[in-house]
N, C-alpha and C positions, 0 to 999 in steps of 0.2 A: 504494500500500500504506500504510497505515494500522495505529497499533497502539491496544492501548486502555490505559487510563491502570491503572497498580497492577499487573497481569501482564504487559506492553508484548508479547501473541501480537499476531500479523501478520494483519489481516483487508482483504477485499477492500470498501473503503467502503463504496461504492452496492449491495453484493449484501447485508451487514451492516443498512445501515440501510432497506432493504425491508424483510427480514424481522423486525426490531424495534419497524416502525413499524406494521408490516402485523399486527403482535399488538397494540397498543397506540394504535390511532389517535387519540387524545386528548394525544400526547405532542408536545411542543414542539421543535424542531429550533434549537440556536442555535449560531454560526458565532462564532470570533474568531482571531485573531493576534497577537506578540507576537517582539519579536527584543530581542535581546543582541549588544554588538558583544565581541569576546574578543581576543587581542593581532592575529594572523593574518584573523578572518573572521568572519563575523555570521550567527547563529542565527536564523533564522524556526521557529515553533512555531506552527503551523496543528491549530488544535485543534475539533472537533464535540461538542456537548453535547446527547444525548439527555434530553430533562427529562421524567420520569415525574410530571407535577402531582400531588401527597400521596405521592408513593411516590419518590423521591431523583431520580439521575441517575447516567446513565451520558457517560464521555467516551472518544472516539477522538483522536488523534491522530497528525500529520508532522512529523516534524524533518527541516530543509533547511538546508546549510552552506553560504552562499556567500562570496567571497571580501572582505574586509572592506567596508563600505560607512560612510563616514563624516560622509557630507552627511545630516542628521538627518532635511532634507523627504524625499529617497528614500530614505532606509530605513523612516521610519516609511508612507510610502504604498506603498513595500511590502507591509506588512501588510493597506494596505485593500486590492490587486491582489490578495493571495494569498485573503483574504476572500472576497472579491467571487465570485473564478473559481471558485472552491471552492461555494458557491452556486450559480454560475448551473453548475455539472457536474452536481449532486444535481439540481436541478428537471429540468434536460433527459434528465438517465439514469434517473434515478427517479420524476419525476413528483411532487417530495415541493418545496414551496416553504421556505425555513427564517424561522422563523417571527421570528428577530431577528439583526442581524449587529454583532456587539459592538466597539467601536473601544477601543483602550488611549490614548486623546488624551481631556485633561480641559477640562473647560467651563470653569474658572477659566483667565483670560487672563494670567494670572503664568505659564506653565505654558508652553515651547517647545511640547509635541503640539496645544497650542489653535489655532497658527496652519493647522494642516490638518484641524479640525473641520469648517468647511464645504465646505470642497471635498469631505471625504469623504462627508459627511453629503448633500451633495446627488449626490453620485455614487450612493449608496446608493439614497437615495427615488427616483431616477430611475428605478431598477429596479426598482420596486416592493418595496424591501425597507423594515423598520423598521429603524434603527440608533439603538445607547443609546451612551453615551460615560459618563466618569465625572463624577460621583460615583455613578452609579445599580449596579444589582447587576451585574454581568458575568461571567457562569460561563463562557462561551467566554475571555474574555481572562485570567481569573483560572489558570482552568487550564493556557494558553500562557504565561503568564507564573513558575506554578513549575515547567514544563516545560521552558522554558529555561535555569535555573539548578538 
């Protein structure tokens, strides 16, 4: 279950994004994650970004509580897991490939999320998927990211 961003109604994902996509085949499908650790347990925010090319976007989203996670490499590949599976459920259920899977790990090497850029980055291409990292635009992580806080 799945809600959508600004009304947070409960919709059924993959029956949702058929029929959005199947009005609209020209739209862009893009995947991201994003957690928070908080005192007790850490937020993942699994979010889908319908991108309507000249005409905005719509987003779905998960929030998932699990019990704190404080090692940075697994929590943050977490998010590529939660990505990743979230992806490859849509193309097998629906038939729909997503068209980029956004990482919240930045390409400057100052930056703790750089040391899991390529393991994720080639976990991704493996699948055939494209993945962006920062500084480039990220509407999947953008949106899991004010989801979480």
């Amino acid at each position: 279950i799945f809600q959508i961003m600004g009304t947070h109604k409960r919709v059924f994902l993959f029956n949702y994004i058929d029929t959005l996509l199947s009005a609209d085949p020209s739209s862009e499908l893009h995947i991201g994650c994003d957690s928070q650790n908080f005192r007790q347990h850490t937020v993942y925010v699994t979010a889908v970004v319908l991108r309507f090319p000249g005409n905005g976007a719509h987003v779905l989203y998960q929030k998932e509580r699990v019990p704190i996670i404080r090692d940075l490499w697994t929590k943050l590949w977490g998010e590529t897991e939660r990505s990743v599976n979230l992806a490859e459920s849509i193309k097998e259920k629906v038939g729909i490939r997503a068209h980029q899977i956004d990482l919240d790990y930045n390409t400057d090497p100052a930056y703790p999320s750089n040391k899991l850029l390529n393991a994720s980055t080639g976990y991704i291409t493996s699948l055939g998927y494209e993945s962006k990292a920062k500084p480039n635009l990220l509407m999947a992580v953008w949106a899991a990211n004010y989801l979480c806080h």
